[in-house]
C-alpha positions as CSV (number, residue, x, y, z in Angstrom):
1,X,39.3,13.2,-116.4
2,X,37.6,16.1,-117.0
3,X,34.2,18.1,-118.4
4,X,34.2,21.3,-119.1
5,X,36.6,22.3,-116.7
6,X,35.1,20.2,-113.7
7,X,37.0,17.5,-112.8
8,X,35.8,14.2,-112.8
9,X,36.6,11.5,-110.3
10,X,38.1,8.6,-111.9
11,X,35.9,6.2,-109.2
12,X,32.6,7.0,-110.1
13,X,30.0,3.9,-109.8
14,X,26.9,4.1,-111.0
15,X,24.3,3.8,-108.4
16,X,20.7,4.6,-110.4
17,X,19.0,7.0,-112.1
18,X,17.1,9.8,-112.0
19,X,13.0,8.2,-112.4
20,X,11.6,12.3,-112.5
21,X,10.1,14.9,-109.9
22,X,9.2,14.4,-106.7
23,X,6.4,17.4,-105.4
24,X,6.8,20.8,-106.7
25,X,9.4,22.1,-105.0
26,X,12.6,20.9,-107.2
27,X,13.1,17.8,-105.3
28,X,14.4,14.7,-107.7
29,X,13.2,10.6,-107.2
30,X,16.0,8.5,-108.0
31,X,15.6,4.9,-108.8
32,X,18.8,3.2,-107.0
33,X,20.4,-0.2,-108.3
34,X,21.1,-1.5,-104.8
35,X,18.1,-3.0,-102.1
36,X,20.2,-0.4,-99.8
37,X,20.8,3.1,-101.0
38,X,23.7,3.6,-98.3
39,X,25.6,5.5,-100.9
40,X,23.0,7.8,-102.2
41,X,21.9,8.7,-98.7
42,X,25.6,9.3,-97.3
43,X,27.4,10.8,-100.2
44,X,27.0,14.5,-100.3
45,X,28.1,14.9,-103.8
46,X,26.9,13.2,-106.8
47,X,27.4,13.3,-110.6
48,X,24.4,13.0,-113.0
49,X,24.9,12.8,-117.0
50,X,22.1,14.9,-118.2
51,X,22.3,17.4,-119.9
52,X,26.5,16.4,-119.7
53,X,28.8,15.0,-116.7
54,X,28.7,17.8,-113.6
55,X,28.7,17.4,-110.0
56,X,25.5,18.3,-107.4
57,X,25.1,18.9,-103.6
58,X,22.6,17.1,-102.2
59,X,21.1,19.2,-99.6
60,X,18.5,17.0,-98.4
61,X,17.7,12.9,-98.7
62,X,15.5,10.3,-97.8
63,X,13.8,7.0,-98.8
64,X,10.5,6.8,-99.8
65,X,9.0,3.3,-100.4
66,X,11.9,2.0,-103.0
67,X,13.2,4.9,-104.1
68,X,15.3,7.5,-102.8
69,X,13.8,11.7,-102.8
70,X,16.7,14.3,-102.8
71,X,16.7,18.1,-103.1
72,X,19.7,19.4,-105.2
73,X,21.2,22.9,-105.2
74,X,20.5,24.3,-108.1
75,X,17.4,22.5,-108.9
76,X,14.3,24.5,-108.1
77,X,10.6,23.7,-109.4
78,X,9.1,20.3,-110.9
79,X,10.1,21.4,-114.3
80,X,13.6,21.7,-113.1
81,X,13.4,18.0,-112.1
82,X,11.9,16.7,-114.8
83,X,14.4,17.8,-116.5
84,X,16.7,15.4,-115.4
85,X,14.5,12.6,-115.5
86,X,16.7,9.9,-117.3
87,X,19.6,10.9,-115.8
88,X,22.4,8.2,-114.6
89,X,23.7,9.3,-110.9
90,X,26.8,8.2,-109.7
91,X,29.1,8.6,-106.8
92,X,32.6,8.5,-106.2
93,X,33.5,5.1,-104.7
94,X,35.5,6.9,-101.8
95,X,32.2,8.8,-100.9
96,X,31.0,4.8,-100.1
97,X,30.2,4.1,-96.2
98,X,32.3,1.6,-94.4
99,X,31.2,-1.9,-93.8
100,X,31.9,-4.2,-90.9
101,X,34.2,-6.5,-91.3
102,X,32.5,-9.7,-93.2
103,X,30.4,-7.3,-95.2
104,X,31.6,-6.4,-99.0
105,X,29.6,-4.4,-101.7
106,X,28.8,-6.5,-104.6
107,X,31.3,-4.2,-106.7
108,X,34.6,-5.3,-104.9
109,X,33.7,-8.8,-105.5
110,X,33.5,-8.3,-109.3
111,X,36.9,-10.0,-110.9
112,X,38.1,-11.7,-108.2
113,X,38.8,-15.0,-108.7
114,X,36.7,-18.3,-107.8
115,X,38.4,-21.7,-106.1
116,X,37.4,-24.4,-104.9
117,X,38.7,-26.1,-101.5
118,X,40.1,-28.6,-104.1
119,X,42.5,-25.7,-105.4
120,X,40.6,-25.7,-108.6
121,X,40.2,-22.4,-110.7
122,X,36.3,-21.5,-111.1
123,X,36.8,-18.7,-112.7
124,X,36.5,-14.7,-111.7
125,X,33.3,-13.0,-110.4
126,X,31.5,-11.3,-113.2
127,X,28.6,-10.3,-111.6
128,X,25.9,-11.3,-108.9
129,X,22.4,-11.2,-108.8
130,X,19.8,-11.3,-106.0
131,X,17.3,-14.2,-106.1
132,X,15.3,-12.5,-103.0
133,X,16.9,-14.8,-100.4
134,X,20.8,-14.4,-100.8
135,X,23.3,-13.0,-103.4
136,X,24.4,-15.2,-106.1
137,X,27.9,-15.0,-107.5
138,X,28.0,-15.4,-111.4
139,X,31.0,-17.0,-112.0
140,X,32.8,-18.0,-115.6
141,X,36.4,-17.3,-117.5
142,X,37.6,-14.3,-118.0
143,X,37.5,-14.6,-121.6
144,X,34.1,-15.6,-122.1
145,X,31.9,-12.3,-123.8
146,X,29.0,-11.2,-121.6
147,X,26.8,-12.3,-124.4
148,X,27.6,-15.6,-124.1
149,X,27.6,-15.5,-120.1
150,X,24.8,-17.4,-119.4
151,X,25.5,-20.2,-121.4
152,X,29.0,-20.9,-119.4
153,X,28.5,-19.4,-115.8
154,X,28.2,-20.8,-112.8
155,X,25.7,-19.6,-110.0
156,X,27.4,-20.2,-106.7
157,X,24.9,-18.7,-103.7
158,X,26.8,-15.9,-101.6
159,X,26.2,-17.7,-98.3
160,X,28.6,-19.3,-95.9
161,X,28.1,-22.7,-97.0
162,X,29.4,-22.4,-100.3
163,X,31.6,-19.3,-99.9
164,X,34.1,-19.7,-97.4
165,X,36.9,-17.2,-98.0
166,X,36.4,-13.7,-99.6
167,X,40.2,-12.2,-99.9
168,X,40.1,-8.9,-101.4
169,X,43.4,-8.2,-100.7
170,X,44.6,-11.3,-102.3
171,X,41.6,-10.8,-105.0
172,X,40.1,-14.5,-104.4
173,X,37.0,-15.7,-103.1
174,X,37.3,-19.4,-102.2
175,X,34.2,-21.7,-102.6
176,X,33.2,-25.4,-101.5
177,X,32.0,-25.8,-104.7
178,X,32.9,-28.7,-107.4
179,X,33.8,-27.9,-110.8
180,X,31.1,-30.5,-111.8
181,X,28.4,-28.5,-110.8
């Protein structure tokens, strides 16, 4: 894909947002959508969607309470930053750290398929919250719009317990979990 010339990586993930200026001196707060903000702080280049699609060094990063405080080439002064207050950052998906083995980010668990030990079909991963104590895997059909989600899910915690088997390879995650629960 591309945006005015620039081209855009087709593995962009969204990772937060731009929440406005941090200081005076051009530097940016982002909001990120993970407890960790391993992408944002090892990713060098990002995209953001205001005013349109472009790519950004980030020359300098670090955390601050639960955001993230970057300083972007090209951005220089508060009203610089403010400017892109609103804006959606992402990062290319290749641009992700590595992660012991064991270790998965919530995003490459999305679709994969649910069974039980009983060889019965749960459904796929749709999506997974965080209830403060462990992931939870929100699992239904396929078919089932994400309006009516709730209403057909099933919340299976993401701990070793209940989820014995994540096979990305094989796209399954394999659960001790009945299909009367």
């Amino acid at each position: 894909m591309s945006v005015g010339g620039v081209r855009v990586p087709e593995d962009l993930i969204l990772v937060g947002y731009v929440s406005g200026a941090y200081g005076i001196h051009g530097w940016v707060r982002i909001r990120p959508y993970s407890s960790e903000a391993d992408a944002l702080m090892s990713a060098k280049t990002w995209w953001l969607d205001k005013p349109d699609m472009h790519d950004v060094y980030r020359m300098e990063v670090k955390i601050h309470g639960e955001d993230v405080v970057a300083r972007l080439v090209g951005v220089v002064g508060r009203d610089a930053a403010e400017a892109l207050k609103g804006a959606t950052v992402k990062i290319s998906r290749s641009h992700f750290p590595p992660l012991p083995d064991g270790e998965f980010y919530w995003l490459d668990l999305i679709g994969l398929s649910v069974e039980n030990l009983q060889g019965e079909s749960l459904g796929v991963v749709r999506d997974l919250m965080d209830n403060g104590a462990h992931p939870i895997l929100r699992v239904a059909a396929a078919d089932i719009p994400d309006t009516e989600l709730a209403k057909h899910e099933r919340l299976i915690p993401f701990v070793d317990s209940f989820v014995k088997e994540v096979d990305q390879k094989g796209k399954k995650v394999l659960v001790d979990w009945g299909l009367d629960f």
